[in-house]
N, C-alpha and C positions, 0 to 999 in steps of 0.2 A: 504494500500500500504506500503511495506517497505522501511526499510532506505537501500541502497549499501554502503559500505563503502571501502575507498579506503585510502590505507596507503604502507609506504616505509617498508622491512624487513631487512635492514643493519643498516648501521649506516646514513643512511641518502642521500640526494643526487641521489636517483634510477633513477629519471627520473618523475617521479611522476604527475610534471605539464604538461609535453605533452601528457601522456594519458590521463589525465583528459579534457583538451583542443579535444584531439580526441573523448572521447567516449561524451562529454557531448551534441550531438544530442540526446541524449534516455534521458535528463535526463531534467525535467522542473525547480530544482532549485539545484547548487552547494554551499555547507556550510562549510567553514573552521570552524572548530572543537577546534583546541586549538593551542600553538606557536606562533609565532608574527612575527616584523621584520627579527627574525635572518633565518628565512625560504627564501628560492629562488628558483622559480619554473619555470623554462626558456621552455618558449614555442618556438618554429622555424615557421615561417611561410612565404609566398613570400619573402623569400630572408630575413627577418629582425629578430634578436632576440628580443625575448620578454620577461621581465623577470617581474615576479608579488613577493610582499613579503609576504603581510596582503591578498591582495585582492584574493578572491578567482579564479582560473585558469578559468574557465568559464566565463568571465567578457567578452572574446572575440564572443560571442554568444549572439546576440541580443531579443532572444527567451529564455533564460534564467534567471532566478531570480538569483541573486550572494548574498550569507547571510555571513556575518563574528559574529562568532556564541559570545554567553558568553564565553566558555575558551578559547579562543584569547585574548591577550594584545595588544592593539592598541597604536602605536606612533605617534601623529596627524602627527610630522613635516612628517617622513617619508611615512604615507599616504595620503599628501598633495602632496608629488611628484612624487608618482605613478599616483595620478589624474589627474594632470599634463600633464605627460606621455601617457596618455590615450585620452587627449584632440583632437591630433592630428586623432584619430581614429575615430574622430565623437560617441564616446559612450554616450549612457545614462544612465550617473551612476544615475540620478534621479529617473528611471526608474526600473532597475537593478540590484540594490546595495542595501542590505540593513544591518544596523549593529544592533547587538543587543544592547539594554540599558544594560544588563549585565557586558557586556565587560570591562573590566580594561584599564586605562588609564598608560601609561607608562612617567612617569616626566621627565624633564630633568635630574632631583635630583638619580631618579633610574640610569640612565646613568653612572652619575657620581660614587655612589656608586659600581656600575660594574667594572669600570672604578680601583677606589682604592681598590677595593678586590682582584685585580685581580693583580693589580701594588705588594699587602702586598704579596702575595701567592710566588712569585719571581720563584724560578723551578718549585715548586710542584702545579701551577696555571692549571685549567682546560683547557683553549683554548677558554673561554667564546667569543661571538663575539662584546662583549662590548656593546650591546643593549639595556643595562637594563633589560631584560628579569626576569633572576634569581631574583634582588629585589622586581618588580612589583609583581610576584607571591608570596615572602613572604610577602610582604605587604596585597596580597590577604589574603592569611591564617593567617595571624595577624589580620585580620578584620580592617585594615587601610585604606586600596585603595580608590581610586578613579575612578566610572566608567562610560560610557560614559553617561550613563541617568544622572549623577549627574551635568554634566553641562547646563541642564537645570534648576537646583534650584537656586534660588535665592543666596542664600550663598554657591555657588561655588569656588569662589575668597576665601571666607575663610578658605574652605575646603581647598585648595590648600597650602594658606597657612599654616596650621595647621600641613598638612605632610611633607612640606619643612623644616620648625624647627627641625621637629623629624630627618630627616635626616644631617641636615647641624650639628646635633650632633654627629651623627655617623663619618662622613667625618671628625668632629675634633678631633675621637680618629683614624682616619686613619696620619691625619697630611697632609691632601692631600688637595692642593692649589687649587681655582675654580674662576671663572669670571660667575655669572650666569644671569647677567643680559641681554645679549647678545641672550643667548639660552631661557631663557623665553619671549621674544620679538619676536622669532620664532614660539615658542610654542603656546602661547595664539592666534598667528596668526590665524595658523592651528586649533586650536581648533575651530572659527570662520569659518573655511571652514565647518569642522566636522558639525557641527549644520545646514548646511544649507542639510544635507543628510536624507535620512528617518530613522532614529531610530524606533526601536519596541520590542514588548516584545518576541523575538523569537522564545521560548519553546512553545508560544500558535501559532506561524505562521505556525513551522515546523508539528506540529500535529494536524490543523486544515488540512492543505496541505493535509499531509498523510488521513484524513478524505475525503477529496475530489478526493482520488486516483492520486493525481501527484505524479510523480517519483523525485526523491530525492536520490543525490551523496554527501553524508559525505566526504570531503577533509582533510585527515592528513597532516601535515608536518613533518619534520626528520623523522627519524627512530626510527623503533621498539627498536635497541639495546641501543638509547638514551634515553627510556621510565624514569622517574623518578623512578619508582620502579623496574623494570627488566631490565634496560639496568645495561651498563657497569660503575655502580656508581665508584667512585663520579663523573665520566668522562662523565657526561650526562646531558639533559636538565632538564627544570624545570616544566614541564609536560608529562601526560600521553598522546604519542604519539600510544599507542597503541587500538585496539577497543574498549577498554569497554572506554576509553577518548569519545570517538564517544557522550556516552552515558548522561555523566556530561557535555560535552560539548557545547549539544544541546538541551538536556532538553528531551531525548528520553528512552522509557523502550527498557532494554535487549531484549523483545520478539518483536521489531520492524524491529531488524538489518534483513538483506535479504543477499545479496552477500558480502561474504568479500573479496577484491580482493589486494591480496598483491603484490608489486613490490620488484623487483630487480635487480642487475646487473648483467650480464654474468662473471665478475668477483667481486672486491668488492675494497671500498675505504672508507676514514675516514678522517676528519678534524680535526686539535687541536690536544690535548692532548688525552693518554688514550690508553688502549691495544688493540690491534690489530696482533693476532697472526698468519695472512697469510701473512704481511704485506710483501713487496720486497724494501729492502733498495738499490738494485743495480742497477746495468744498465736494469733490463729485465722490475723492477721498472719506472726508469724514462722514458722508453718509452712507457708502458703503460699510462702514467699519459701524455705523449705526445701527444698516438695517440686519446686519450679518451680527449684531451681538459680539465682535470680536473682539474679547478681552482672554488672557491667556486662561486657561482653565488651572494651571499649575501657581502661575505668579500674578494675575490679576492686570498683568500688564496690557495697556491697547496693544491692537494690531495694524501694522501698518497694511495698508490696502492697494492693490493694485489690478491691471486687466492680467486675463489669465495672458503665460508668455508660452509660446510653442518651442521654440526654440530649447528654452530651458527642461519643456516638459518632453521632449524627445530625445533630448537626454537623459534623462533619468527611465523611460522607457528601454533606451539602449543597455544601462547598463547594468537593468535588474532583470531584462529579458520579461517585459510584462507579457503576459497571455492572454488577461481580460482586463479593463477597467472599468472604475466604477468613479460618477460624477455625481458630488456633493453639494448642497450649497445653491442650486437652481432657482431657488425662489427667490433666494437674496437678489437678483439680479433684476427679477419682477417691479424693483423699485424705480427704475431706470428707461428714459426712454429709446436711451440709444445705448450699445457695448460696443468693446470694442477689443482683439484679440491682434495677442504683438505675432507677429509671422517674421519677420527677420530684427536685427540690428542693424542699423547705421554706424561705423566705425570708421575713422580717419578715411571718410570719403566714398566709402566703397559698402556694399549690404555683404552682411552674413547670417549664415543662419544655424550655424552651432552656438555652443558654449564654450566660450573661451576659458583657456588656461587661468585668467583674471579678468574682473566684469570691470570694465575701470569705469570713474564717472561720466568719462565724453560719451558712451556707450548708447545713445540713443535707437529705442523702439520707431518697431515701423507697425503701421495698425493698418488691420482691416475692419469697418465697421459690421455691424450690423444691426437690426431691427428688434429693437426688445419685446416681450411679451408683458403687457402690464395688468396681469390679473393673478390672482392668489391660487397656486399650485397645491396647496397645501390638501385641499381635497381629493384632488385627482390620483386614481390608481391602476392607470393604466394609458401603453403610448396612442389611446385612439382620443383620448382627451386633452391630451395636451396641445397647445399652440402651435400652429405655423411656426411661428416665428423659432419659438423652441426647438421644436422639431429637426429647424432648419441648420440651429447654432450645434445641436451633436452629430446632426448628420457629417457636417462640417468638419469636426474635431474628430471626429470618427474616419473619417477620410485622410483627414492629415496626419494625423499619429499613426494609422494602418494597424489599431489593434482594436477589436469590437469594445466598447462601451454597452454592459450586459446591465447597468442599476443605473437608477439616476435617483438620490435624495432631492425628496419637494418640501424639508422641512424639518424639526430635531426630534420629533419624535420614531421609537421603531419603527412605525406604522409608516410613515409618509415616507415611502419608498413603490417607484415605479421599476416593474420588470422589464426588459425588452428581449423578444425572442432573437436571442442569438445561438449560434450552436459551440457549446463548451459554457454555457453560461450557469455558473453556483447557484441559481434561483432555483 
């Protein structure tokens, strides 16, 4: 049985967790793959949002197995209060849930050190969302870390300590002031939650699975464009959020992937720092970012707003090898009476229509308009109700990217999803 894997094609933010939330009736176990806290994956359901950061989107699915894989960094405090969170649902994350011993442990020390990297960087600073994130991972490839099977050994505590020094040396060539007795008195809490969870060796669960023919949904976070290595360096995270992550992430060979299914927005958006060359700094901007709700689901931060860029988005098709896509966000665009879609760059004179090595700022969009649809999607459930105009704008995208577009979101709840009959499509 194959793996599916499912990941964002922007910069992050697509929509990600409600399809995953929707399609995972086909699917007998959901596995975040790599990223941590700084992920927010907001599912809509009777009236409530739901928002997951660690835990994988399928947690709502009592028929489901939920894995948070080895390249995931776990922050106990923060997934002590998603448990929390979840209490009120009657879940059985005993059941449910399960983490890999792999996994990296995120200190409070990493926090910190985010925290002052981010303070020294002063304008030219990433957008980091201050999670610790970035350090936990170079500590992974320092061969330092700390991961969750390692609080089971006995010299735990000194493991602990032993990485705390290392860093509260670093913080003294930052000159950065800490109180950390506070935040460890949290932490070790939470660590004690942690242990009381099923831990396992997951490379051997996920391929034994696969042996026994269950289906299995690889869960990315952020986006393709914030890939460590192909995104928009240095303006990106600290993992590969792209498919072949899937594969380090979960302990799976190349020849197991089955569907790649990439998302995206009907337009596009971006958090933090970092280029962003459809971006709309005006008023067509903030209403966009109005009618789309976009504030980060993680850090509360706006998002910046832009027309969807092809260019960028066929990149990130090329280098995760999508198979199906699925388009988010459609209604938001309801608000407008005209869109508009970048099809090449303008650069020192001349059009292209890749993604450059680096997006500099001269890097001017070339747009094709088209025709908005200005009526509420939100009801409609199926492609014979939908607008011309609509109609017209994924026909379009569907054409230029040359990979089927099988879903289209007309809004945040489960429900408001349209099927389209294509062949290989997860509906």
């Amino acid at each position: 049985m194959a793996v599916d894997v499912l990941l964002g094609l922007q910069w992050g933010d697509e929509g990600k967790g409600k399809i995953v939330d929707v399609i995972t009736p086909k699917y007998d176990i959901i596995a975040r793959f790599q990223g941590g806290p700084n992920a927010g994956h907001t599912l809509v359901f009777d009236d409530i949002n739901h928002v997951t950061h660690t835990i994988p989107s399928g947690i709502f699915n009592d028929k489901c197995l939920n894995l948070v894989g080895n390249g995931v960094v776990i922050d106990p405090v923060i997934f002590k209060r998603e448990l929390d969170e979840l209490k009120q649902f009657k879940i059985d994350i005993y059941s449910n849930l399960v983490l890999s011993k792999k996994a990296h442990l995120i200190l409070p020390t990493h926090r910190l050190l985010d925290a002052a990297s981010e303070k020294a960087k002063g304008k030219d600073k990433i957008g980091s969302t201050l999670k610790g994130i970035g350090p936990t991972y170079m500590d992974k490839t320092g061969r330092n870390g700390l991961r969750i099977g390692d609080t089971l050994q006995p010299d735990f505590k000194e493991q602990y300590d032993r990485l705390v020094r290392k860093h509260a040396q670093i913080l003294k060539y930052y000159k950065y002031e800490y109180d950390l007795s506070e935040m460890e008195a949290e932490w070790f809490e939470a660590i004690e939650v942690l242990k009381t969870l099923r831990m396992v060796d997951s490379e051997h669960l996920i391929n034994d699975a696969m042996k026994e023919g269950k289906s299995i949904l690889a869960e990315g976070a952020q986006g393709t464009l914030l890939d460590i290595d192909f995104g928009s360096y240095p303006f990106v995270t600290s993992s590969n959020t792209v498919c072949a992550g899937a594969c380090t992430g979960l302990g799976i060979a190349p020849n197991t992937i089955g569907e790649v299914i990439g998302i995206f927005k009907a337009y596009c958006t971006r958090v933090g720092s970092g280029p962003f060359p459809t971006e709309l700094t005006d008023e067509t901007g903030k209403r966009m970012q109005k009618a789309g709700n976009e504030f980060g689901a993680t850090t509360g931060r706006p998002r910046r707003c832009g027309w969807i860029d092809l260019p960028a988005l066929k990149y990130a098709i090329m280098i995760n090898g999508a198979t199906q896509l699925i388009m988010t966000k459609a209604d938001v665009l309801s608000h407008f009476e005209t869109i508009k879609v970048c099809t090449h760059y303008l650069y020192k004179g001349r059009e292209i229509d890749h993604f450059p090595y680096q997006l500099p700022e001269d890097l001017t969009p070339i747009y094709k308009e088209f025709k908005a649809w200005e009526i509420d999607l939100s009801k409609l459930d199926s492609m014979e109700q939908i607008p011309d105009e609509l109609a017209d704008y994924i026909n379009y995208l569907e054409a230029e990217l040359a990979v089927p577009i099988t879903m289209v979101s007309v809004g945040p709840d489960r429900k408001e999803i349209i099927y389209r009959e294509t062949v290989g499509s997860i509906s």
